[in-house]
Structure formats: structure tokens, C-alpha cells
N, C-alpha and C positions, 0 to 999 in steps of 0.2 A: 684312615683307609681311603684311597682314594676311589672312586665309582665313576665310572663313567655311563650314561643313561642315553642309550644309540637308536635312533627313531630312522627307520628302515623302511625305503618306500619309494615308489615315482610321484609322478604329478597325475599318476592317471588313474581317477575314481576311487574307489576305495582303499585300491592299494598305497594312497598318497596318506593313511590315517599316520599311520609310522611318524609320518614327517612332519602333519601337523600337532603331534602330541608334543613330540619333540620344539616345536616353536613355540608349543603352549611353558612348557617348562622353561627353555630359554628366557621367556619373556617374564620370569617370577624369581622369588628369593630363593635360590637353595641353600642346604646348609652347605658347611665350609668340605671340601673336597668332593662337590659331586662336578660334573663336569655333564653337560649337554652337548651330544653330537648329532648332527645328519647323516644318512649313507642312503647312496643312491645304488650305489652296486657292492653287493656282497664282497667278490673279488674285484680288487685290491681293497677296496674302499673297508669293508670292513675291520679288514686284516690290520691297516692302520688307526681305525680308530679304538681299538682294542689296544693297542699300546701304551704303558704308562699306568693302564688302571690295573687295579688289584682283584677290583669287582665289576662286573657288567649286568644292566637289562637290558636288554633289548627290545623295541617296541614293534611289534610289525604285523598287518592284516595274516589271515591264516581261515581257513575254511577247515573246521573243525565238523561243521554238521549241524551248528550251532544257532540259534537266531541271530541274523543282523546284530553288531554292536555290542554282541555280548561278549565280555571280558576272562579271559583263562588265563590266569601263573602257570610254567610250563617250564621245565627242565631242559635242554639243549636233545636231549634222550628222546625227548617228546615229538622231536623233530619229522623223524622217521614216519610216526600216523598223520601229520600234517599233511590235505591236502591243501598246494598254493596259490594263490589265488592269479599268480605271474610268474612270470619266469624268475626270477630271485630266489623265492622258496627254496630250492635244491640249493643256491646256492651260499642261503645260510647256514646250511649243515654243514658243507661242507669246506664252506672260510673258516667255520668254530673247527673243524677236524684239522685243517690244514696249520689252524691257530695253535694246537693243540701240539702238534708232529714239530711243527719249530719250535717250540718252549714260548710263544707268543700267547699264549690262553692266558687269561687272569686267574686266578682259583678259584672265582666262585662266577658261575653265568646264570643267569635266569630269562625268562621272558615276557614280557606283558604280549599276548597273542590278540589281536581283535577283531571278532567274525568279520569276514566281508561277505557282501550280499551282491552289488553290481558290479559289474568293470564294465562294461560298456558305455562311457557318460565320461565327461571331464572335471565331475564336482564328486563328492560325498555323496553318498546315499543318506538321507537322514537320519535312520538309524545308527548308522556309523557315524555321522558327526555329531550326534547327542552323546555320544561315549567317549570324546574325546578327555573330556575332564576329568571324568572317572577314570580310568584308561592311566590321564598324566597322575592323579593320585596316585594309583595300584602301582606304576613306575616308581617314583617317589618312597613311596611305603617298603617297596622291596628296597629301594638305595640305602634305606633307612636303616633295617633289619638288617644290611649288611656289613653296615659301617657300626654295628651294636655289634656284632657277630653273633646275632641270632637269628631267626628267618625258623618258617614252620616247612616242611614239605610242597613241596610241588601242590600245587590244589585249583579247581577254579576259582576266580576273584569274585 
């Protein structure tokens, strides 16, 4: 089964965690069919990297309510009580909807979510870049579970 593990973000503060979880993975062994992408814009960019694969995570900041850093597994469903931390957020919902309406979804989507705390700054917040690891873990972990074809419910990580 192939999975693709799609890290979602700018370069701008917290909202860039996406991206560097996703470089954290690129840069390590996966196993055989997992696949490491960037996206910087929901539309198009998503929509294509969602191609090809059978399963998706998706890595990306999200303002849950949550402390700085902290980690949530999250359904595509989940989408809806997310507030964004940028302009993107809408429209991940709505590249997985539109994914979905052309027969382009994979069957199974998950999310690795992770609190954002600043956007105002050009780096990480610390908080947010201590969880990068843990973060490319709980990615990993779910690609894992997918390619077993087992996985537990939606839960925080």
C-alpha cells in the first residue's frame, strides 16, 4: 500500500511545522511505499500530492485550543472544528472535498494536527519546534497502521 505523508505549511512561524516535519522524515529511512511530500498551497498543490497514494497523513499546524506543540490524530471530519492558524486551513477541507468529488481521494486520510501558538515571527515557536519529532513519529506511526491495514480511531496523539 502505498502512503503518502504530506507536510502542509508556509515558511511563516508556526504554520511552517507541516514542512519541517515533513523534511524531518524525508531526511530518515522509511519503509518501502511510504512517500514524503511538501505542500505549500492546499489548491492545486494538495490535490496533486494526493495522487498515486492509497493512504494519506497529513501534517499540518491547527489551533485546536490546545497548548503549544501539542499533538492531535484527526479525521478529515475533524476538519470542520479546526480553527486555522492561516489562510490554508479552509482550504484543506476543502482540496480533501474536492479530492473526494473527482474520485482523486485515497481511502483512507488521516491527520497529524500540531497546536500553533505564534504566527507573528519568521521561526518556530519553541514549543512547536520540540514536537517536531514526535509529530514525524505519530506521521510515521499512522503510515504504519495503514500499510498493516489497521489503525485505532481518530484520538489525540
Amino acid at each position: 500500500m502505498r502512503v503518502h505523508v504530506i507536510g502542509i505549511g508556509t515558511a511563516h512561524a508556526d504554520d511552517a511545522v507541516g514542512l519541517a516535519v515533513a523534511d524531518l522524515l524525508a531526511a530518515s529511512v522509511l519503509p518501502e511505499d511510504v512517500v514524503v511530500l511538501r505542500c505549500a498551497r492546499p489548491l492545486p498543490d494538495l490535490l496533486d500530492a494526493l495522487d498515486g497514494a492509497d493512504a494519506a497523513v497529513l501534517v499540518d499546524a491547527a489551533r485546536t485550543g490546545g497548548a503549544p506543540g501539542s499533538i492531535h490524530r484527526l479525521r478529515p471530519g475533524d476538519l470542520a472544528r479546526l480553527r486555522s492558524p492561516s489562510s490554508h486551513g479552509l482550504g484543506v477541507a476543502q482540496a480533501l472535498a474536492l479530492a473526494v468529488a473527482l474520485g482523486r481521494a485515497p481511502a483512507r486520510v488521516e491527520l497529524v494536527a500540531i497546536e500553533a501558538g505564534q504566527m507573528q515571527s519568521d521561526v518556530l515557536s519553541p514549543a512547536v519546534a520540540a514536537s517536531i519529532g514526535a509529530a514525524a513519529d505519530a506521521a510515521l506511526q499512522i503510515a504504519r497502521e495503514m500499510q498493516d491495514g489497521g489503525g485505532e480511531a481518530a484520538r489525540d496523539a
